[in-house]
C-alpha positions as CSV (number, residue, x, y, z in Angstrom):
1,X,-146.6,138.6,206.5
2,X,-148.4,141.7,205.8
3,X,-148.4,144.0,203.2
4,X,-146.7,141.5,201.4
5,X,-148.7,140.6,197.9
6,X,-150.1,136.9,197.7
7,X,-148.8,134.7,194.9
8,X,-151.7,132.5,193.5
9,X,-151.2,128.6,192.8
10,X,-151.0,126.7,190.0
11,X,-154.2,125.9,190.8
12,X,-155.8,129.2,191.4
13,X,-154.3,130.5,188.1
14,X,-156.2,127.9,186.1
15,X,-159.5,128.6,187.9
16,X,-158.9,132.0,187.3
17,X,-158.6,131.6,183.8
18,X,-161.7,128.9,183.3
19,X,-163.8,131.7,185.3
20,X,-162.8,134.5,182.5
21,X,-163.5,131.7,179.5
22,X,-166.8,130.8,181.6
23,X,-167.3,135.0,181.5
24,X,-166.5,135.3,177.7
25,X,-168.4,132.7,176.5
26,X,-171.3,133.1,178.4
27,X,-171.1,137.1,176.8
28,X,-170.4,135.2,173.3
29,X,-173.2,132.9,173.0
30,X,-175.6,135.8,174.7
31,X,-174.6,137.9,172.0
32,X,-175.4,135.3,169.3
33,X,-178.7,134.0,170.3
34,X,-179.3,137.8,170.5
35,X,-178.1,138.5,166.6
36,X,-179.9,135.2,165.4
37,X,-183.6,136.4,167.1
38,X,-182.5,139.8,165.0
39,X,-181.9,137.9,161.6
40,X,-184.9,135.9,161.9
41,X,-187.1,139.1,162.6
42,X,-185.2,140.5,160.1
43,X,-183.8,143.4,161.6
44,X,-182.0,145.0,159.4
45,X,-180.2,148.4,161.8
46,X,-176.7,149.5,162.9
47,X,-177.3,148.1,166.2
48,X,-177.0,144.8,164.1
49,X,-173.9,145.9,162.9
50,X,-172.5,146.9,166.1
51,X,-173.1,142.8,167.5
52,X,-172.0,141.0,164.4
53,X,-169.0,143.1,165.1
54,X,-168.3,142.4,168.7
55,X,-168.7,138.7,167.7
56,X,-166.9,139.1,164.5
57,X,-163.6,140.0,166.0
58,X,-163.7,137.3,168.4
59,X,-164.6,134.6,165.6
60,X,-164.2,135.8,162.2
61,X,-165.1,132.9,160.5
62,X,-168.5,132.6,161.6
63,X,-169.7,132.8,157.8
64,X,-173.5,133.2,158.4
65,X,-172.4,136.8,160.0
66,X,-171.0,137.7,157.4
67,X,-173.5,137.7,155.2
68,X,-176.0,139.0,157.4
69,X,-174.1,142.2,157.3
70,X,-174.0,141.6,153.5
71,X,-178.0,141.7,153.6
72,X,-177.8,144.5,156.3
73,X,-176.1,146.9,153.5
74,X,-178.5,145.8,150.6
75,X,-180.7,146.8,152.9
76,X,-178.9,150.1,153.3
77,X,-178.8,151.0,149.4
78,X,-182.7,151.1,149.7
79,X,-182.6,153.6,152.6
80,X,-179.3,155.7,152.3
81,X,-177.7,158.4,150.3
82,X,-174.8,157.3,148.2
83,X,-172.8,159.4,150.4
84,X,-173.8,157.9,153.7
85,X,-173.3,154.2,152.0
86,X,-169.9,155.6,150.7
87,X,-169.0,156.2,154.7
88,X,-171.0,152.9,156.1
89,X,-168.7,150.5,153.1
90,X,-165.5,152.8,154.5
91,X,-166.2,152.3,157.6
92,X,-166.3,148.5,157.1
93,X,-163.5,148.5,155.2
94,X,-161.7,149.9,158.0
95,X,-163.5,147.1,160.1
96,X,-162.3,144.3,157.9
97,X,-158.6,145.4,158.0
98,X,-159.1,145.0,161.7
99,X,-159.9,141.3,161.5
100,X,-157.5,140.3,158.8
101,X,-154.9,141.4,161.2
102,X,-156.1,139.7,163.6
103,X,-157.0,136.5,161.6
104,X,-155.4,137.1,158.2
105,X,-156.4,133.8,157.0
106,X,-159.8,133.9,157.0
107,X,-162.3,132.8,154.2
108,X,-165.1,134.7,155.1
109,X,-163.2,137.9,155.8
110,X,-161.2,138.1,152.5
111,X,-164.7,137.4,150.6
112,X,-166.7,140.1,152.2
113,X,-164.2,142.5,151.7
114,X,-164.6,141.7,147.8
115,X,-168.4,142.1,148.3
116,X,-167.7,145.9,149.8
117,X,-165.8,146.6,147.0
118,X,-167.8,145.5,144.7
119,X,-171.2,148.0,146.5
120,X,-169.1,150.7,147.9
121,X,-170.2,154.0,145.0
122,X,-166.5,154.9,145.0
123,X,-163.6,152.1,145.9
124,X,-160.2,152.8,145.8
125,X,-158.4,150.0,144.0
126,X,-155.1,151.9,144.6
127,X,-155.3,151.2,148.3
128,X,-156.6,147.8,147.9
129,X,-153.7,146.8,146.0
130,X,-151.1,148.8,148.5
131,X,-153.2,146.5,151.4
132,X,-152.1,143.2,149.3
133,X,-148.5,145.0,149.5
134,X,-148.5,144.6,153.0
135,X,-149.8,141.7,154.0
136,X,-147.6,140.0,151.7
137,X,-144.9,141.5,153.8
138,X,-146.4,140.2,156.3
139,X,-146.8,136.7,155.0
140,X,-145.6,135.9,151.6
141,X,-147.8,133.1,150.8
142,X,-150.8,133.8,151.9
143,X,-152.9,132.2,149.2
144,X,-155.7,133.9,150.7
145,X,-154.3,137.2,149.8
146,X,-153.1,136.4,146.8
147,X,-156.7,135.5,145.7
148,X,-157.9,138.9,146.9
149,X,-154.9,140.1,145.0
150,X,-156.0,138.8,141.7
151,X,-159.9,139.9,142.4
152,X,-158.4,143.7,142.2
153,X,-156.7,143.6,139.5
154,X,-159.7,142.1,137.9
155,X,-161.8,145.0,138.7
156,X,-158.8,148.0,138.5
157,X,-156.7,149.7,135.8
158,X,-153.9,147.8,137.0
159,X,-151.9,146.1,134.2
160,X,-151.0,143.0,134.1
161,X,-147.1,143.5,132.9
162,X,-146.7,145.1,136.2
163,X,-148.1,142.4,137.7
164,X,-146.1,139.8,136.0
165,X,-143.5,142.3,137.2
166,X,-144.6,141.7,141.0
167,X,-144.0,138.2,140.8
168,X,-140.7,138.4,139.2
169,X,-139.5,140.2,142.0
170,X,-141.1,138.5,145.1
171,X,-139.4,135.1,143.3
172,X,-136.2,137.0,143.1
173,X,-136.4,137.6,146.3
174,X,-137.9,134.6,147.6
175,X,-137.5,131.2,145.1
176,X,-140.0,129.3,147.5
177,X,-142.4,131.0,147.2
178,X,-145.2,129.2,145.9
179,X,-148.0,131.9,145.4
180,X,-145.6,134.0,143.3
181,X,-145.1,131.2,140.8
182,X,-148.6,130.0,141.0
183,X,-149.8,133.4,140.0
184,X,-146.9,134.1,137.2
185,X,-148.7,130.3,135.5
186,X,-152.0,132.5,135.3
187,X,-150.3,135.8,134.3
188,X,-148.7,133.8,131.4
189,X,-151.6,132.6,129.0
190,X,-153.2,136.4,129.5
191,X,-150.0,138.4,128.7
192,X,-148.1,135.8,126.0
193,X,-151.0,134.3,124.7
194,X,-149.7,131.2,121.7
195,X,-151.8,132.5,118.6
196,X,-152.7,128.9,117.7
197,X,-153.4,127.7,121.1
198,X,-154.1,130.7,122.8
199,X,-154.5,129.1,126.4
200,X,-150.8,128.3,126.0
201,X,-148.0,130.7,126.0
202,X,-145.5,132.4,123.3
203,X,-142.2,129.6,122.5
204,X,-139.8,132.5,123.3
205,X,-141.4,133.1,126.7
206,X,-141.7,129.5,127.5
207,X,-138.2,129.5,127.1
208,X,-137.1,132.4,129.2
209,X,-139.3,131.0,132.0
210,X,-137.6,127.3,131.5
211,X,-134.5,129.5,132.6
212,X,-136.0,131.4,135.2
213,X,-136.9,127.8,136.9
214,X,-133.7,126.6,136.3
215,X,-131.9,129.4,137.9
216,X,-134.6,128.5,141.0
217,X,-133.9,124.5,141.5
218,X,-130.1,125.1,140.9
219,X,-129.9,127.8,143.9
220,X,-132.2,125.6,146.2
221,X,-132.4,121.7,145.1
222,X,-134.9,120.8,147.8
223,X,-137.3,123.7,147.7
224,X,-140.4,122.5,145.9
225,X,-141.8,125.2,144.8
226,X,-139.7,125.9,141.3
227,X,-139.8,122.1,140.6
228,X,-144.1,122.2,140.5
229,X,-143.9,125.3,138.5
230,X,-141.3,124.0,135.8
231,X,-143.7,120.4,136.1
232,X,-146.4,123.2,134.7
233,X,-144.2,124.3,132.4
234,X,-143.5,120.8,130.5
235,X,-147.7,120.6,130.3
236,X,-149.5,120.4,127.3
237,X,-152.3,122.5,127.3
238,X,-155.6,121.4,126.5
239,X,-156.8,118.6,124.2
240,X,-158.3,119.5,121.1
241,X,-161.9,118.0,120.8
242,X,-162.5,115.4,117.7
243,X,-163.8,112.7,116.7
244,X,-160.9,110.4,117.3
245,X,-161.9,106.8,116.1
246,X,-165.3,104.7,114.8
247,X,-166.4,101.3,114.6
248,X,-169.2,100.2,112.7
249,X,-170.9,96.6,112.9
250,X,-172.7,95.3,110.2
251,X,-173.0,92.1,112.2
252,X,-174.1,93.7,115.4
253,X,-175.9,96.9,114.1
254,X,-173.8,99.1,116.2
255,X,-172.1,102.4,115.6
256,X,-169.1,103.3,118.6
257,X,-167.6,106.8,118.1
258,X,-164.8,107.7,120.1
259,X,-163.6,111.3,121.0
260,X,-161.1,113.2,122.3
261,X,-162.7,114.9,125.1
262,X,-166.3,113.9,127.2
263,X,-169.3,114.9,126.1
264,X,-172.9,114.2,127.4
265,X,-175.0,113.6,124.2
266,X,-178.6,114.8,124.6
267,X,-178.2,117.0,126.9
268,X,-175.4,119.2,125.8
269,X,-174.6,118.0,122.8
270,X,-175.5,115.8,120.4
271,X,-174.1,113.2,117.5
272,X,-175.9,112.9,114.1
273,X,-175.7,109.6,112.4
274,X,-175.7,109.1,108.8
275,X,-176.2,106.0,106.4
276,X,-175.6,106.4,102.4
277,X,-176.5,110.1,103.5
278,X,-179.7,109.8,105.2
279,X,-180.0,110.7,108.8
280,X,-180.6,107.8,111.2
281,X,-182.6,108.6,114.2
282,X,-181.0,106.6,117.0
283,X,-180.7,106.2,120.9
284,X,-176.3,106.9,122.2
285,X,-175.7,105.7,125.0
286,X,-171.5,105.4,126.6
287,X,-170.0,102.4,127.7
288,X,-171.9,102.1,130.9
289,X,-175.3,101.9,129.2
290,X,-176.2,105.6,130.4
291,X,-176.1,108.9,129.5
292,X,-173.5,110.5,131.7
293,X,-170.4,112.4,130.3
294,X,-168.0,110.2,128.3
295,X,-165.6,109.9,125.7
296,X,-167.2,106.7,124.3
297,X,-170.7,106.9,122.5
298,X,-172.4,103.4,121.5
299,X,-175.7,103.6,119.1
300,X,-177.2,100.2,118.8
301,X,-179.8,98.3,116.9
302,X,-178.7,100.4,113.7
303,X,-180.4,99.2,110.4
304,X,-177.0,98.7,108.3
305,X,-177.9,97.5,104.5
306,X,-175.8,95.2,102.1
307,X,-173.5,96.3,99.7
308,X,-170.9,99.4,100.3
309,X,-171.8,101.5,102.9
310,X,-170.6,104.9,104.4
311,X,-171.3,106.0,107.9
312,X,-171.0,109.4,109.0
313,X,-170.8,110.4,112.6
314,X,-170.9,114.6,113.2
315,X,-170.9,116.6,116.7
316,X,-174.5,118.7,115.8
317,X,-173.3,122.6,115.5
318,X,-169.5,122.3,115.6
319,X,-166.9,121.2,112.5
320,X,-166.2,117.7,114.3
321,X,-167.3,115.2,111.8
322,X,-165.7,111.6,110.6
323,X,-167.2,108.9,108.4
324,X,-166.1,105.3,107.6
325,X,-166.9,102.7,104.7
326,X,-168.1,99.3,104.7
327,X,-167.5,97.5,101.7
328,X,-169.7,94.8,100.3
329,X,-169.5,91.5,102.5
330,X,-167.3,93.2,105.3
331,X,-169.4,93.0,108.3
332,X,-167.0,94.7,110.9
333,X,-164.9,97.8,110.6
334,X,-162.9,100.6,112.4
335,X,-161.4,103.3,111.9
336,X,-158.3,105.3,113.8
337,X,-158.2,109.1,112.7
338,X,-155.9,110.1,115.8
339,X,-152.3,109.8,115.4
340,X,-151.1,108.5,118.5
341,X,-147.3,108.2,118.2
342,X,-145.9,110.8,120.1
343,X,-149.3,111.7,122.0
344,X,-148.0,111.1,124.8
345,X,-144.9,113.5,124.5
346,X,-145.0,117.3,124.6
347,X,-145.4,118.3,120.7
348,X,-141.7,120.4,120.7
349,X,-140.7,122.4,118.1
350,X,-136.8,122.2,116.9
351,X,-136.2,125.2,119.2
352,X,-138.1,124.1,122.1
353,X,-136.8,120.7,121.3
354,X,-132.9,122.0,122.2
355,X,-133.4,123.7,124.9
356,X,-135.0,121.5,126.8
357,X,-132.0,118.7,125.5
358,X,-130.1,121.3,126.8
359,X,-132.0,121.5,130.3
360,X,-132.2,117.7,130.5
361,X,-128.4,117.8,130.2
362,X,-128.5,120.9,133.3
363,X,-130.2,118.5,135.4
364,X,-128.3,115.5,135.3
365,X,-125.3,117.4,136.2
366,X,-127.6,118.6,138.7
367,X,-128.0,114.6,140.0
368,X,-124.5,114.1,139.7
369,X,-123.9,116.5,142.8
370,X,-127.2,115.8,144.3
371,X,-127.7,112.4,143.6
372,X,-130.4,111.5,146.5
373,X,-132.8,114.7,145.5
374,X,-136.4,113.2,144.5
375,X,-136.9,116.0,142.6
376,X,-134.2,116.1,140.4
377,X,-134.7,112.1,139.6
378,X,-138.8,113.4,138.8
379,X,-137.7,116.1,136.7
380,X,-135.9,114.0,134.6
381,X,-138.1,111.5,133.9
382,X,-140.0,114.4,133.1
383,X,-138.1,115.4,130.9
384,X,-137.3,112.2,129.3
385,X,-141.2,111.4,128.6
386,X,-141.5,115.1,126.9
387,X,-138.7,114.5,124.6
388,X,-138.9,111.0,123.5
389,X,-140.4,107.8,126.2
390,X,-139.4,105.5,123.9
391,X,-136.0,106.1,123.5
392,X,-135.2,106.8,127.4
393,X,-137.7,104.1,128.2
394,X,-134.5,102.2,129.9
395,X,-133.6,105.0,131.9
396,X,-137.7,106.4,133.0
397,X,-137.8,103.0,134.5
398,X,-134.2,102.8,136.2
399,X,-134.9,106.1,137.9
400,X,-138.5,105.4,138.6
401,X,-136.9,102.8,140.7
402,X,-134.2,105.0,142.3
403,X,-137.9,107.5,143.6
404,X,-139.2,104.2,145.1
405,X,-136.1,103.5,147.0
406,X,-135.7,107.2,147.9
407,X,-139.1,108.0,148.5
408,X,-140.8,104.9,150.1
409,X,-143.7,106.9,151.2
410,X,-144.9,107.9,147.9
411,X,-143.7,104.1,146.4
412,X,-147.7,103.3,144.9
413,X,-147.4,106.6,143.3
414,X,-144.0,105.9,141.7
415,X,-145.9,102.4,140.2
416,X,-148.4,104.0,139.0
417,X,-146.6,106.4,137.3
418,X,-144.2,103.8,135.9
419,X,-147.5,101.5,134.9
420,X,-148.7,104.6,132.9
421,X,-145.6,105.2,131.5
422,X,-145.1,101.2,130.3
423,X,-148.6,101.6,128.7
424,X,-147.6,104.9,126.8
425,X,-144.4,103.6,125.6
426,X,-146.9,100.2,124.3
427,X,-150.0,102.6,122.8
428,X,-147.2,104.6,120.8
429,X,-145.3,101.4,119.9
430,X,-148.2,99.7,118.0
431,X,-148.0,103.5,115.8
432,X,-151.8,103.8,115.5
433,X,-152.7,99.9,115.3
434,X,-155.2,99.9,117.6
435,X,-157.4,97.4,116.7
436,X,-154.7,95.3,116.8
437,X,-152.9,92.7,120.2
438,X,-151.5,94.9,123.1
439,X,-149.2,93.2,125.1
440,X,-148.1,94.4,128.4
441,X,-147.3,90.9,130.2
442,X,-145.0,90.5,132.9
443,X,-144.4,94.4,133.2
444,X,-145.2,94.8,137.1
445,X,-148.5,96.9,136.1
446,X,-150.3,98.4,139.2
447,X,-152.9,100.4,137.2
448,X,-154.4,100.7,133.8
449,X,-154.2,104.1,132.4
450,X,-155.7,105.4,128.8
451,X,-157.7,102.6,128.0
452,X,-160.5,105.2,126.3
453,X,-157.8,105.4,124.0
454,X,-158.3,101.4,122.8
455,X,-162.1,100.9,122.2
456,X,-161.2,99.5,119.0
457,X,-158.3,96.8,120.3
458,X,-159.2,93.3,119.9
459,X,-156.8,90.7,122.2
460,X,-155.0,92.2,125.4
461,X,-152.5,90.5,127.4
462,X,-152.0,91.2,130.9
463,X,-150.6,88.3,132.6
464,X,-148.4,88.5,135.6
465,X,-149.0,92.2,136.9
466,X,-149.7,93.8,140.1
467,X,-153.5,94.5,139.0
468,X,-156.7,94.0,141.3
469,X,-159.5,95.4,139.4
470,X,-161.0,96.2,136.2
471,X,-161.4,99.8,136.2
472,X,-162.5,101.5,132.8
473,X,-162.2,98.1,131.0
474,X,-165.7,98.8,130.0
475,X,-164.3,101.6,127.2
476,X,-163.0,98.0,125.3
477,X,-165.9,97.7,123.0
478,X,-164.3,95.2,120.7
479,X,-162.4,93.2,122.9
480,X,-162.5,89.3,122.1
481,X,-159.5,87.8,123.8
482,X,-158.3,89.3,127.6
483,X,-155.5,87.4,129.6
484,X,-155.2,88.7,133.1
485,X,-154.0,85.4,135.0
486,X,-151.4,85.7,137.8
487,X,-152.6,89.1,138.8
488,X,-154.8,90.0,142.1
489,X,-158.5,90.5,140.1
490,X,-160.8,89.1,143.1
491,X,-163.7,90.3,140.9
492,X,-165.1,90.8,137.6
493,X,-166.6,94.0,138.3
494,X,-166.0,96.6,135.3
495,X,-166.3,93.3,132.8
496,X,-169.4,94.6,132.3
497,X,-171.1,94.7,128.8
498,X,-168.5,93.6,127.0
499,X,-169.9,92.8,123.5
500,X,-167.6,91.0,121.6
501,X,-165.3,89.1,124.8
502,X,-165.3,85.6,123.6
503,X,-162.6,84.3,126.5
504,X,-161.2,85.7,129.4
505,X,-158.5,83.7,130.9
506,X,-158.4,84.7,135.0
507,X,-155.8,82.1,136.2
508,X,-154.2,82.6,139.2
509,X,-156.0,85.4,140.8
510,X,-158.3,85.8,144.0
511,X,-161.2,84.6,142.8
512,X,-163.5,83.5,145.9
513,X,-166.9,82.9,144.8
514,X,-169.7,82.9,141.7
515,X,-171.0,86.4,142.8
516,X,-167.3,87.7,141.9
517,X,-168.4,86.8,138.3
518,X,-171.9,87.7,137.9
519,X,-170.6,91.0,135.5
520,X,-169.6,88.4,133.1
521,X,-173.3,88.0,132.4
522,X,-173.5,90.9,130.6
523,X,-171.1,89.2,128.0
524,X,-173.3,87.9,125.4
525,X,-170.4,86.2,123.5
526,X,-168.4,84.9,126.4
527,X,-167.1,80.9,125.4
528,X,-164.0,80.1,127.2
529,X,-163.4,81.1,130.9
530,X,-160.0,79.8,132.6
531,X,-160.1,80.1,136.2
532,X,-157.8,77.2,138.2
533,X,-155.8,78.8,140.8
534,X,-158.1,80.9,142.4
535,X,-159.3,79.6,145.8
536,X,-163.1,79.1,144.2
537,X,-161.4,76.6,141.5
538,X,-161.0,74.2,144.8
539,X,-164.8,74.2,146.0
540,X,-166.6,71.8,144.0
541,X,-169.8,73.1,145.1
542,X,-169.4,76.8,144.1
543,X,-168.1,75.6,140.7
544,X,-171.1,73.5,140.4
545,X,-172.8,76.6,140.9
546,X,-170.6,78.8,138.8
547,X,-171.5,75.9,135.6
548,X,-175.2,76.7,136.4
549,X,-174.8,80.5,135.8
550,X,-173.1,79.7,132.8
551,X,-174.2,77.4,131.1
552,X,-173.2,77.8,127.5
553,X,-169.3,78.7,128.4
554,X,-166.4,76.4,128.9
555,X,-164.9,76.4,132.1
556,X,-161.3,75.4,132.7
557,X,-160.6,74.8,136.7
């Protein structure tokens, strides 16, 4: 047997190997209790440098290193020439490039390299940017990169055509790649800037990117990375601020001022109230009774005289400003100054309009040879809702149905979508009336979407849905008449100050005891409750109970 060599054991290999971790990691956490006694002292020296280093490249997400060497070379610009800093930030530099390949992924890496640049007396942006050039070789989506990508263009001479460039030609290459489009939806705005809504882009670029997407999903059907950026593409932009609707109360002595986008009155911004023309000092408040940001404003307790009178609402320093009249012997009245039809749909021009007729047209042939693809069926009822919900409102839902079937996973998000949709398609349908009935029985509802939109509605009908809670019903200021039987609503949470709700009929729901109807004392007007068939309807002794807590309201059981 001699001389020949000994093979270790299974066993002896993995002692081995927990020896050497034992070794290393007794020498790692040596070396950090030794750089944390330095930091506390606040040792500021190369030898510092030297151990956050060691431990650096084994673990280059320990954050708290990093910036101690970030305070190390502050320390630095006290001390050093700008030539000595101009080798220490190189030198780091050279350090950093070291851990990204080792870790090219990490947070804390990518940011202190921004902070170097950012010090160093002379960077060279040129480099940076050929670095970004190969580590997207490397890795194509590296987000991480493509962040640190963005930062130097930020601070270089680098154009952002040849940027836009860049990402024209990594999609060409490559339509999945995510980062590419991603950064091509920020490019966008910057380089074809819409000069009335200049955080949207140019019509005739729009349109040549709808094309450049198309091209995408039709070579690759299943990649999703074209169908999120052309989802981007049938966006919006940003909602214009204004003051969108007013109620005044001559009854009640409130104000309610509705607006487009949240605001947080008295603290960044403020509403000015005017009777007849004279200011009226008064306390806002949003639907919730607090001060929090909000869409919905509420001024109560407001002295309101007899005989004609015009209320003015303004947003204090801006042109936002509406006003409302209340004639002689009217004691309630609002106001709608937002159109709503067609809010809900993109705003298209005739050009835009075709094309995308046209691309609605590209993708259903599309489905016809790829009839099971989830994101062909989305797109379309994308499509469909930008054009014109109310006219494809038959085939939204049909295919809506088709994703649940397809994609069973992701079924609640199909029903919600479809439960928003159904309550767009209502909103526009009433064109504007909303202080009139909305009426969205029996429509399989599993959420409630826009109702900011409908502080001035007055009866709602909801029976026979999918529905279990309340949420946001608290925007419905002027509600007097709600119908939510045959739902799931197992409490009354989110009924809360509701001024005007006279009955509120909650048959056949999961009603279980009083305390799921305690918000409904905040109802000052409340009359009529219905409740039979929810299980409290069959305990005589909680209804007892329940007839106690209210005793000035009707209660069917």
């Amino acid at each position: 047997m001699h001389g020949r060599l000994k093979v270790k054991t299974t066993a002896e290999q993995q002692e081995a190997k927990r020896k050497e971790r034992e070794k290393k990691l007794k020498i790692y956490n040596a070396a950090v209790q030794k750089i944390t006694l330095k930091r506390q002292q606040q040792e500021y020296d190369e030898e510092a440098l030297h151990i956050t280093a060691e431990i650096l490249t084994a673990n280059s997400d320990f954050y708290s290193l990093w910036n101690y060497r970030k305070e190390i070379f502050k320390h630095f610009r006290e001390e050093k020439s700008e030539e000595e800093l101009q080798t220490l930030y190189q030198q780091e530099l050279y350090f950093l490039e070291a851990c990204l390949k080792g870790n090219p992924k990490s947070y804390g890496t990518w940011h202190h390299r921004c902070f170097v640049l950012d010090n160093m007396p002379k960077p060279d942006w040129e480099r940076e940017l050929q670095l970004c050039n190969q580590f997207l070789e490397y890795d194509e989506r590296n987000f991480h990169c493509w962040d640190y990508r963005r930062f130097v263009v930020s601070r270089s001479k680098v154009s952002l055509e040849s940027e836009f460039e860049f990402t024209t030609d990594k999609i060409s290459s490559n339509f999945s790649n995510y980062s590419s489009w991603h950064y091509r939806s920020k490019l966008l705005p910057a380089i074809f800037p819409d000069p009335n809504q200049p955080r949207l882009v140019q019509e005739n670029q729009m349109l040549q990117e709808h094309e450049t997407v198309q091209n995408a999903f039709f070579t690759d059907p299943d990649d999703q990375s074209a169908w999120f950026y052309h989802r981007w593409l049938l966006g919006r932009g940003e909602t214009a601020q204004q003051i969108s609707q007013i109620y005044v109360s001559r009854e009640s002595r409130r104000v309610i001022v509705s607006l487009a986008k949240h605001i947080q009155v008295g603290v960044k911004d403020n509403l000015i109230l005017e009777v007849n023309g004279s200011p009226v000092e008064c306390t806002w408040t949003n639907q919730h009774r607090k001060t929090t940001f909000s869409t919905l404003w509420i001024a109560s307790e407001i002295p309101i005289p007899d005989g004609e009178v015009k209320v003015r609402v303004s947003v204090e320093e801006s042109d936002w400003s509406a006003e409302i009249v209340l004639d002689e012997g009217q004691m309630n009245q609002g106001r709608n100054f937002q159109c709503v039809e067609s809010g809900f749909s993109s705003e298209l021009s005739s050009a835009t309009s075709d094309v995308m007729k046209r691309e609605l047209d590209a993708v259903r042939e599309l489905y016809s040879l790829e009839p099971e693809n989830k994101w062909v069926l989305l797109t379309i009822v994308l499509l469909m809702k930008s054009l014109c919900p109310v006219l494809y409102k038959d085939e939204i839902l049909e295919h809506l149905q088709q994703l649940q079937n397809l994609d069973n996973k992701r079924r609640n998000y199909y029903l919600d979508l479809r439960s928003k949709m159904l309550i767009e398609i209502a909103i526009e349908t009433i064109k504007g009336k909303l202080d009139d009935v909305l009426d969205l029985s029996n429509q399989g509802l599993t959420t409630l979407a826009h109702l900011e939109l409908l502080p001035l509605i007055r009866e709602v009908k909801l029976s026979d849905n999918n529905l279990d809670s309340f949420h946001n019903f608290q925007y419905l200021q002027c509600l007097e008449k709600l119908n939510i039987s045959g739902n799931r609503i197992a409490s009354c949470e989110g009924l809360n100050f509701l001024p005007e709700l006279t009955e509120l009929d909650l048959r056949n729901n999961s009603i279980s005891s009083k305390e799921a109807l305690e918000a409904l004392l905040t109802c000052p007007k409340l009359k009529v409750i219905h409740i039979s068939g929810n299980p409290v309807a069959h305990d005589d002794s909680t209804m007892n109970g329940i007839r106690t807590m209210f005793p000035s309201v009707t209660l069917h059981s």
